[in-house]
C-alpha angles and dihedrals in degrees: 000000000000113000142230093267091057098074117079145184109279083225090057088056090074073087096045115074117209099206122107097063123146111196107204108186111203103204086170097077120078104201117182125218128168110211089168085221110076147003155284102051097198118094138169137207132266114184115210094209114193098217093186136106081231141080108259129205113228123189137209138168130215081344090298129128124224096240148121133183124235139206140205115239140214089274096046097256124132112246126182114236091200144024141224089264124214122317121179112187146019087252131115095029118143137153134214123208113246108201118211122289088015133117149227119210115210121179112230116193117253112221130207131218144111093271115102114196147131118282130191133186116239111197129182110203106167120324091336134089111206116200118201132208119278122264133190118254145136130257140169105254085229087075086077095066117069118232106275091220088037115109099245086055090054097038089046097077091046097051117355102182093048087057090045090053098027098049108017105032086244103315116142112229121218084249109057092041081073 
């Protein structure tokens, strides 16, 4: 349980450094949480491990994480299955001070379909982005395609590397290697 005294201003973490993260990913773990808003309902945890002799800023917004999962297509390239999503304004951001050798515990959705691959978790803290080992799972192969009517469909004809960095850390999606 992390206390009080370990949020902090987001204008007091320009002390704090937000390298030195591992991200471990436990696949294994089914962990059930009901948003009444989406699905799927089935998550598993990702622990955010600060591996430094040193206190760490971690920040969050709105009590989301910057983060996306990726998976391994047909042809062996990393591809994301999701993207950052919108967000409209500076407000709601906040960090927590990870001492060393503690953790963080984020929920990642678990997806469902026939195709078995490799996925892996891609996370932006700060300035870093922090890549984890792969991991088996399923997916739909239609994770693959962006929405046609999504924003990153549409953005990506105007300015392809800004929506690769902006919505997916720096992952290339299916759709805009073509």
């Amino acid at each position: 349980i992390i206390g009080l005294d370990s949020y902090f201003n987001l204008w007091d973490s320009l002390e704090l450094a937000n390298d030195g993260f591992e991200i471990i990913p436990d696949y294994a773990k089914d962990v059930y949480y009901n948003t009444y808003t989406f699905q799927p309902h089935y998550y598993f945890p990702v622990y955010i491990v600060n591996q430094t002799n040193t206190i760490k800023g971690f920040i969050e917004k709105d009590n989301y994480v910057f983060g996306i999962q990726e998976a391994l297509d047909s042809n062996n390239y990393w591809r994301p299955i999701e993207s950052k999503g919108m967000d409209f304004c500076g407000n709601g951001m906040y960090g927590i001070k990870v001492h060393p050798q503690e953790f963080i515990t984020i929920l990642f959705p678990k997806y469902t379909g026939n195709y078995k691959t490799k996925l892996r978790i891609r996370i932006k803290i700060g300035d870093n982005i922090y890549v984890s080992q792969s991991y088996y799972g399923k997916i739909n192969r239609n994770q693959f395609h962006l929405k046609r009517d999504s924003y990153e469909f549409e953005k990506l004809k105007e300015d392809k590397e800004e929506v690769i960095t902006w919505s997916f850390y720096g992952g290339e999606p299916l759709d805009a290697a073509k």
